[in-house]
C-alpha positions as CSV (number, residue, x, y, z in Angstrom):
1,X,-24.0,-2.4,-68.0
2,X,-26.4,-4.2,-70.5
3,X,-30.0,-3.6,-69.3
4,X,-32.7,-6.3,-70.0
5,X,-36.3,-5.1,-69.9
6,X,-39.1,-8.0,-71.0
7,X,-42.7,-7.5,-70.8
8,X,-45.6,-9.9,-71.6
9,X,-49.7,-10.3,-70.4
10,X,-50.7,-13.3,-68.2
11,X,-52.6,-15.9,-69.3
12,X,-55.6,-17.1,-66.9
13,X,-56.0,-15.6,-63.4
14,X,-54.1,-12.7,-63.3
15,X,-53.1,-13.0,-59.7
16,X,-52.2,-16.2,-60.0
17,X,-50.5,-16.3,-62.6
18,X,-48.9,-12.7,-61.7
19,X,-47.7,-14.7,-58.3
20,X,-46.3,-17.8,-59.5
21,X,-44.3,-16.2,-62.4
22,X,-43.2,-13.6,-60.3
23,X,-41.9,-16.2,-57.4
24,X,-39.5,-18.1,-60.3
25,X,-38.2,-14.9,-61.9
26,X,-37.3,-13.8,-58.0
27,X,-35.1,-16.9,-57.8
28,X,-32.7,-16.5,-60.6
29,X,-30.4,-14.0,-59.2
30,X,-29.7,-16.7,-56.2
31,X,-29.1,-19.5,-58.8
32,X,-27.2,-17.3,-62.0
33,X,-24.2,-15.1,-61.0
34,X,-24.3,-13.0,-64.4
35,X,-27.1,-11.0,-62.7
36,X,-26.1,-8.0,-60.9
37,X,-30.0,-7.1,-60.4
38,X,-33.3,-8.2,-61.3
39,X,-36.8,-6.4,-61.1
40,X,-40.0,-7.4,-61.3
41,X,-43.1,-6.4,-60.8
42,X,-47.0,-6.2,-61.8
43,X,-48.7,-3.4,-64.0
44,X,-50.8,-1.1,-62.4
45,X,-54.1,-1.0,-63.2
46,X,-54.3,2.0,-66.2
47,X,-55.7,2.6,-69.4
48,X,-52.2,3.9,-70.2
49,X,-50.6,0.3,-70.1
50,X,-50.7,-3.1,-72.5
51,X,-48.8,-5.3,-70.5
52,X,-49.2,-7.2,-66.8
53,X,-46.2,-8.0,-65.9
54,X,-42.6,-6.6,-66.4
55,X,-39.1,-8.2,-65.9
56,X,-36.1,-6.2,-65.5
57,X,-32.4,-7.6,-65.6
58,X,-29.2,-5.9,-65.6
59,X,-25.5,-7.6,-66.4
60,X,-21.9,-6.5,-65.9
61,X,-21.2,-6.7,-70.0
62,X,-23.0,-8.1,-72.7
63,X,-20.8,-11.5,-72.3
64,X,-22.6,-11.7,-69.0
65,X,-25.7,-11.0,-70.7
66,X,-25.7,-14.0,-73.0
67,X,-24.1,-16.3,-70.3
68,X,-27.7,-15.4,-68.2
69,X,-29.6,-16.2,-71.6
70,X,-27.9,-19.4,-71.9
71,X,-27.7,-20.6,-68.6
72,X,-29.3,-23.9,-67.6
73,X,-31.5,-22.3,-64.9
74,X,-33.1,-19.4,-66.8
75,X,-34.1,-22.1,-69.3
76,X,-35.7,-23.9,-66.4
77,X,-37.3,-21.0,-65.4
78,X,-38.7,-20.3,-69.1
79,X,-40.4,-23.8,-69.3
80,X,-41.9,-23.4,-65.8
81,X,-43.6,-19.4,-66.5
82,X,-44.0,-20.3,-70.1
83,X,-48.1,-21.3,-69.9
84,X,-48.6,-18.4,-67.7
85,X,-47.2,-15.7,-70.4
86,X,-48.1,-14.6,-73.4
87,X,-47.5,-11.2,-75.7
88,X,-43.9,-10.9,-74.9
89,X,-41.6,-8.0,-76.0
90,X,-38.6,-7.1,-74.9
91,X,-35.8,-4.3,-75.4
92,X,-32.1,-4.7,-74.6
93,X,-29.8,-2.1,-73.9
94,X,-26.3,-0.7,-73.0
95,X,-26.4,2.5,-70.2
C-alpha cells in the first residue's frame, strides 16, 4: 500500500477556501479507481501546526499510485483547488 499524505495553507477566507477545496478532493475517489481511500480534513486550531488543510490518499501499489497522479480527473481537480492553496508539501510512502 503506497500512502499519499499532502499538506498545504489556504489562500483567502479560510473557510471558504477550506470548503470548496475540501468538496473537489472528496470527489475523486468516485471518479479515479486507483484510490482505495482518501482523507481529508482541516487543521485544528494550534500553535503546534503550520498547515490548514491535509490530504490523505492511499493506493494498492505504487503503479496505482502514479496512475491516480496522472489521471485526467486529479489534474482537473488540481486546476480547480489550485488558487485556493498555497505552501504545499507532501510525503509519499510504502506501509
Amino acid at each position: 500500500m503506497i500512502t499519499h499524505v499532502v499538506m498545504w495553507n489556504l489562500n483567502g477566507d479560510r473557510d471558504e477556501s477550506a470548503n470548496i477545496v475540501m468538496s473537489e478532493f472528496r470527489s475523486m475517489p468516485d471518479e479515479i479507481p486507483q484510490i482505495a481511500s482518501l482523507e481529508v480534513g482541516i487543521n485544528l486550531p494550534s500553535e503546534y501546526s503550520n498547515r490548514d488543510l491535509v490530504l490523505i490518499s492511499r493506493h494498492r501499489s505504487f503503479e496505482e499510485f502514479m496512475e491516480y497522479q496522472a489521471h485526467p480527473y486529479h489534474e482537473k481537480v488540481k486546476s480547480i483547488v489550485t488558487p485556493y492553496l498555497r505552501d504545499r508539501t507532501s510525503v509519499d510512502f510504502s506501509d
